[in-house]
C-alpha positions in Angstrom: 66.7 68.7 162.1 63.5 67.9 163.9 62.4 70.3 166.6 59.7 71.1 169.1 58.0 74.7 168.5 55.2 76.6 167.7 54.1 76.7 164.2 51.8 78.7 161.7 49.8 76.7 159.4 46.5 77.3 156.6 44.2 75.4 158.8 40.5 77.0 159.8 40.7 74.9 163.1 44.1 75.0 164.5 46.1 77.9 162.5 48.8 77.6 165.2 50.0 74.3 166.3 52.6 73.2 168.9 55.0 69.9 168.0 57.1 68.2 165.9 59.1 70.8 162.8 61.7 70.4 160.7 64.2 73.4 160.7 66.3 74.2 157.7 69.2 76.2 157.5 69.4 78.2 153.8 71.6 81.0 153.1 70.8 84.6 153.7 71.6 87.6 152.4 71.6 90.3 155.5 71.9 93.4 152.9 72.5 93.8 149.7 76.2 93.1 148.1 76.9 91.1 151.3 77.4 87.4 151.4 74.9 84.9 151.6 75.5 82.8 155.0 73.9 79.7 156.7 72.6 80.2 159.8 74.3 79.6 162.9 72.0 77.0 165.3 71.1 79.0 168.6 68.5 77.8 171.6 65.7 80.6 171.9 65.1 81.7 176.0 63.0 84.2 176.2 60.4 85.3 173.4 57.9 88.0 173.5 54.1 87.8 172.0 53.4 90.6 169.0 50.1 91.7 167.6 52.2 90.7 164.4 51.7 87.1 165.6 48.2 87.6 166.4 47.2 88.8 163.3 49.1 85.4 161.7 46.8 83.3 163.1 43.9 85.0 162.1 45.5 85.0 158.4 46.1 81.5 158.9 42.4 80.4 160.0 41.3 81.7 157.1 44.0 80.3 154.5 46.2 83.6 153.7 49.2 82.5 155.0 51.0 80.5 151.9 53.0 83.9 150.9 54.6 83.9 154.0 55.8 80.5 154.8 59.1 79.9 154.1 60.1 78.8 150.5 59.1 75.1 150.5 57.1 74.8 153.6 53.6 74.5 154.1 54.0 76.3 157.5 55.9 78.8 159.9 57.5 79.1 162.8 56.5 82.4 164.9 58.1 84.7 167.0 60.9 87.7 166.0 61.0 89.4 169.8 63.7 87.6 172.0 66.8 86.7 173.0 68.8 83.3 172.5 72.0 81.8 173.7 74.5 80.7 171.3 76.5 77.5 171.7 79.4 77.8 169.3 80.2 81.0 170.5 79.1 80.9 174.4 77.1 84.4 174.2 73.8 85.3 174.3 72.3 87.4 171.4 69.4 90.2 170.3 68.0 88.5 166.8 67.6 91.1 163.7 64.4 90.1 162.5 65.3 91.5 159.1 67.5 91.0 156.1 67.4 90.2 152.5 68.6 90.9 148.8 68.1 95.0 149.3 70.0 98.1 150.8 67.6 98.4 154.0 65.5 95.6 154.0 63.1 97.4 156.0 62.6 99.6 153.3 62.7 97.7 150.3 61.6 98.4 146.9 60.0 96.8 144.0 63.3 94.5 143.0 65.1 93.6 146.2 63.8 90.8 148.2 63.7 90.9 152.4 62.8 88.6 154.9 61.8 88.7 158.8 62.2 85.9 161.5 59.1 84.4 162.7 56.9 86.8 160.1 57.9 86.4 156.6 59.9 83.7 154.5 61.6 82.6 157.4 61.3 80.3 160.9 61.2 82.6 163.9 62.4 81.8 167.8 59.5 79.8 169.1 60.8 76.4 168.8 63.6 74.7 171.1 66.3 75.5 168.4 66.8 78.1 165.1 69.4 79.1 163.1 70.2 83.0 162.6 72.3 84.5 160.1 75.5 85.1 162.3 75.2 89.0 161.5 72.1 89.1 162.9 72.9 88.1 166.5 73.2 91.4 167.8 75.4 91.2 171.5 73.7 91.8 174.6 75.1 94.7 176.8 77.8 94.2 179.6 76.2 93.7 182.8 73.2 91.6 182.2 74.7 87.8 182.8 75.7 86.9 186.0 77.3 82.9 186.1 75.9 82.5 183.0 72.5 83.5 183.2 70.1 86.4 181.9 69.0 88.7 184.5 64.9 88.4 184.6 64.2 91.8 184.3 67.0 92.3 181.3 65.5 89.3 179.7 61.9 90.8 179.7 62.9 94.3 178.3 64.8 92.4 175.4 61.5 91.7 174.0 60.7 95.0 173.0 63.7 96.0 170.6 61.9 95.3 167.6 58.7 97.5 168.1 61.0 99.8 170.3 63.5 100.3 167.0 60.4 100.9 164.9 59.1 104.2 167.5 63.2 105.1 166.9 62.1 105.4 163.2 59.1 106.7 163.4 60.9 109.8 165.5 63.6 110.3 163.0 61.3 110.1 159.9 58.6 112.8 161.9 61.5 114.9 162.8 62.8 114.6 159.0 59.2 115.2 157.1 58.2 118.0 159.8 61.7 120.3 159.4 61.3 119.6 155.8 57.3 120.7 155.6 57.7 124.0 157.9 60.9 125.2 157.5 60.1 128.2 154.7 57.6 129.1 157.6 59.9 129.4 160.5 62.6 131.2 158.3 60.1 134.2 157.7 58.3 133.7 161.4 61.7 133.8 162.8 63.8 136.0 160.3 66.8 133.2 160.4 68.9 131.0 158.2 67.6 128.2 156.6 69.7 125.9 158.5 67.9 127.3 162.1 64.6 127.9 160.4 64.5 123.5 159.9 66.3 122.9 163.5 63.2 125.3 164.7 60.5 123.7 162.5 61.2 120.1 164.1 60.8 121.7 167.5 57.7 123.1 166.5 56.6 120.0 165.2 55.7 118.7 168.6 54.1 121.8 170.5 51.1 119.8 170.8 50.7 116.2 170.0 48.1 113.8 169.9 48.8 110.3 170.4 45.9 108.4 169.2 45.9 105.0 171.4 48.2 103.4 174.2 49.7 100.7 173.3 53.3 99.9 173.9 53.7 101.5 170.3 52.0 104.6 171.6 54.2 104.4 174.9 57.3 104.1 173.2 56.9 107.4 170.9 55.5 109.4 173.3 58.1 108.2 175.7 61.1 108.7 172.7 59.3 112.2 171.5 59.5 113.8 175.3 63.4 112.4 176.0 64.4 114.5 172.7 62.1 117.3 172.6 62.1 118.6 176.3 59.7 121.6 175.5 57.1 119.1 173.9 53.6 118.4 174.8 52.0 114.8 174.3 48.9 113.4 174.5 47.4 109.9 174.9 44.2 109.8 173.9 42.5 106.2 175.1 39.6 104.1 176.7 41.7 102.7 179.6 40.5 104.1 182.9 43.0 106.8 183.9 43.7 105.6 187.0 44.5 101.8 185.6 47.8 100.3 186.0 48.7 100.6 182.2 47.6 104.6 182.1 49.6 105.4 185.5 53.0 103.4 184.2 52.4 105.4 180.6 52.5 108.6 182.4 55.2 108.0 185.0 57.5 107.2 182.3 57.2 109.5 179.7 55.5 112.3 181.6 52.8 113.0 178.8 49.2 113.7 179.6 46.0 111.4 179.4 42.3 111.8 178.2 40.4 108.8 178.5 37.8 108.6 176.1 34.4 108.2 177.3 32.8 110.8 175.2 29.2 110.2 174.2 30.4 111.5 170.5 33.4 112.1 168.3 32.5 115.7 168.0 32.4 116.2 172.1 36.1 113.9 172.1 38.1 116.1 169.0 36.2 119.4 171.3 38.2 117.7 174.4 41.2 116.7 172.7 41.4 120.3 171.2 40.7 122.0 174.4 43.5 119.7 176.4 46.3 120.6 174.4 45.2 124.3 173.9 44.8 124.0 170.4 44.7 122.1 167.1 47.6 119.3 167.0 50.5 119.8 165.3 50.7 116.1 164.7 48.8 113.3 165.2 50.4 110.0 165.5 47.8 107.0 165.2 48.6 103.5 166.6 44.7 102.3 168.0 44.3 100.1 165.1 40.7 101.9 165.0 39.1 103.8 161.9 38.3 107.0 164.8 41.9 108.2 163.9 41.3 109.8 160.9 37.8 110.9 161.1 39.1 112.9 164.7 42.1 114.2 163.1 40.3 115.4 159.7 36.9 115.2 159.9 36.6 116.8 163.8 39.5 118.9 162.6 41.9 118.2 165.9 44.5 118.1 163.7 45.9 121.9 162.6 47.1 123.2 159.5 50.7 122.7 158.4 50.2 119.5 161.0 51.5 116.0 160.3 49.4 112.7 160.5 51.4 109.8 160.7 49.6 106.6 160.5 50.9 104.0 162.4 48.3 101.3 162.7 47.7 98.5 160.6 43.7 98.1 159.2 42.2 100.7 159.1 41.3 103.6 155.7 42.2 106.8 156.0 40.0 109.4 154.2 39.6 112.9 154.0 38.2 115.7 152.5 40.4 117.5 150.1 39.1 121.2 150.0 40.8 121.6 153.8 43.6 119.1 152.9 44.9 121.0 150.6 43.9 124.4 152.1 45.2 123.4 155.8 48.2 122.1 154.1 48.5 118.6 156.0 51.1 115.9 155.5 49.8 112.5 155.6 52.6 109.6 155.9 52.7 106.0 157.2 55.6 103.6 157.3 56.5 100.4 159.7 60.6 100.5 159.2 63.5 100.5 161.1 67.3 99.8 160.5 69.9 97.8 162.2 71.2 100.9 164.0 68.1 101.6 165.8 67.8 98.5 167.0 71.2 98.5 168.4 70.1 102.4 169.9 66.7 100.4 171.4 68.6 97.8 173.0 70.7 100.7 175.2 67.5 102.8 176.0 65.5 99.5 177.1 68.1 98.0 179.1 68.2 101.3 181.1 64.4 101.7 181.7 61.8 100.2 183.6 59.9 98.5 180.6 60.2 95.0 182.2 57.4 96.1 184.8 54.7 95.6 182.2 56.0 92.4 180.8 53.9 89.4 182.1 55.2 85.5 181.8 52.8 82.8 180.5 53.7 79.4 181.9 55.6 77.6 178.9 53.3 74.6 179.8 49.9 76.2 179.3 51.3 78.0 176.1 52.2 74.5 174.9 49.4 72.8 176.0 47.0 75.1 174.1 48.6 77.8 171.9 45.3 78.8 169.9 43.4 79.0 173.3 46.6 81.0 175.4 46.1 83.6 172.3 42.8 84.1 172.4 41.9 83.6 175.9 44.7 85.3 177.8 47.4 86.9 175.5 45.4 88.7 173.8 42.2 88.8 175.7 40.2 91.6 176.9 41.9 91.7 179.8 45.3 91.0 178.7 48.9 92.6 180.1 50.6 94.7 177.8 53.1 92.3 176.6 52.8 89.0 177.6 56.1 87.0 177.1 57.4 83.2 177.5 60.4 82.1 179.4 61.5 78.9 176.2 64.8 78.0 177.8 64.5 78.0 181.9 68.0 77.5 182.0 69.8 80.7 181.0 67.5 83.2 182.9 67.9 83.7 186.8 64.7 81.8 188.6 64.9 85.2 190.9 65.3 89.0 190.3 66.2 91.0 193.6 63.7 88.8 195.7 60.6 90.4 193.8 60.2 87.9 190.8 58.9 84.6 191.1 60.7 81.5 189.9 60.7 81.4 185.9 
């Protein structure tokens, strides 16, 4: 079936092009032991734009994409953040990006196979129609279709599941690793049972957090760490001005604290970091994409002993000296996971937050018209919104949200 959509290609010129695709519709496996199933054919409305697909691009430009097309293409369809309406069974759905041949495909190992929509071995939601394994259409909460049609500001939230699930992961594997690496400590500290010594130690964990960056990725855990951990104290640590609009949104909704970086040195920034927080980190949570994190955390020693780093950003080397590594007894860990469960767990937290207020709408036209030029010039520009999004499908998503929204 031929299509109109956005596509990845191996081309130094136009890496992503808009037109003409054939769609396919192969089985997939969702986990393993499960049966394969075809695809059922759904109508993508609203999709959001991911670093992920940025980084595609550049791939593609410089002819590294052929490992991730899907098996006998030459190209791919991008986008795995979004909702779309199903026809054969008059709903509208939250894709699961992920599935394949293994027990969690989002953490699988050397012989299970895994695939993700729009990113890997598979077409994503940026064309006029896709099929979706029908266990991977995950339902939209009650509340948020009125005669038919998304509400706006549900719609816009419903792009942020996927990196939203992954901050859910990263939270339960912090919490796991920290209870695990301090719990012998906390059991003499505190003269109790193991059992309280590790509830204690993943408490402890979070006394004083650095978050190294503010992007949504740095929002959402700082955001997720403060809802479970009341007595925890979080900072962002950025370049944004403090008083810009994506600073004061970060702080209104998770209620950590802020130090912009403008420091002359990273010696005088780890001095204010340390000072800030009243101490050396207990962990250090890296999402700037920048090689700073780990020179500040190790080399500036911000980050304390029996801390955890956990490396969240994509790029850059970590290093470190291992005479205080192994005397300051760090734990170092990095993984970009989630599982179906969180997802479903993100969908309920987004769709009760404010999270739509930083989503921005690119005109479908000018996306169309130009998709190379719309990534580099305003998506992902200097200047850029947080998330920038794209209304596909005008037809299922109100043209007005409580008089403040402008017609999609």
């Amino acid at each position: 079936m031929k299509v109109k959509g956005t596509y990845f290609q191996n081309d130094a010129e136009a890496p992503l092009v808009y037109g003409d695709v054939e769609i396919s519709n192969p089985k997939r496996q969702r986990l393993r032991g499960e049966e394969a199933k075809e695809g059922v054919l759904c109508e993508p409305v609203i999709v959001g734009f991911c670093g992920t697909d940025n980084e595609l691009m550049h791939m593609g430009s410089e002819g590294r994409l052929t490992a991730k097309f899907p098996e006998g293409k030459d190209r791919l369809i991008n986008g795995h953040e979004g909702i779309v309406w199903v026809p054969s069974q008059n709903r509208f759905a939250i894709v699961l990006i992920r599935g394949g041949d293994s027990y969690d495909p989002t953490r699988y190992t050397e012989d299970e196979t895994y695939f993700e929509y729009g990113c890997d071995k598979a077409d994503g939601l940026f064309s006029d129609k896709q099929y979706f394994h029908p266990d991977m259409l995950l339902p939209v909460p009650d509340g948020y279709v009125e005669n038919g049609k998304l509400k706006l500001s549900f719609a816009k939230k419903m792009v942020f599941p996927d990196p939203f699930a992954c901050m859910l992961f990263q939270l339960e594997r912090m919490e796991d690793l920290g209870s695990a690496h301090n719990f012998r400590v906390a059991m003499r500290k505190h003269g109790c049972s193991e059992e309280q010594a590790r509830s204690i130690a993943k408490e402890e964990l979070f006394a004083r957090t650095v978050i190294f960056g503010l992007g949504t990725t740095g929002m959402f855990i700082g955001d997720l760490i403060l809802r479970n951990h009341k007595d925890a104290k979080v900072l962002f640590v950025a370049r944004s001005a403090a008083d810009s609009p994506k600073v004061r949104f970060a702080l209104k909704q998770t209620g950590a604290e802020y130090l912009q970086n403008t420091f002359a040195s990273e010696e005088e920034l780890a001095e204010a970091v340390i000072e800030k927080l009243d101490g050396r980190a207990t962990v250090f949570i890296g999402v700037s994409g920048s090689g700073v994190e780990h020179r500040i955390a190790f080399r500036h020693k911000v980050l304390g002993c029996n801390g955890i780093y956990n490396s969240f950003s994509l790029g850059p080397e970590i290093s470190f000296d291992t005479m205080p590594f192994g005397f300051e007894n760090h734990l170092i860990f990095g993984s970009i996971n989630f599982r179906q469960d969180h997802m479903e767990e993100a969908i309920r937290l987004l769709a009760e937050s404010h999270y739509d207020e930083i989503v921005e709408l690119i005109d479908k036209e000018e996306f169309m018209k130009d998709p190379v030029g719309a990534y580099r010039n305003k998506i992902y520009s200097k200047n850029a919104p947080m998330k920038t999004a794209v209304i596909w499908n005008k037809n299922y998503v109100e043209a007005e949200e409580d008089g403040k929204e402008k017609k999609a």
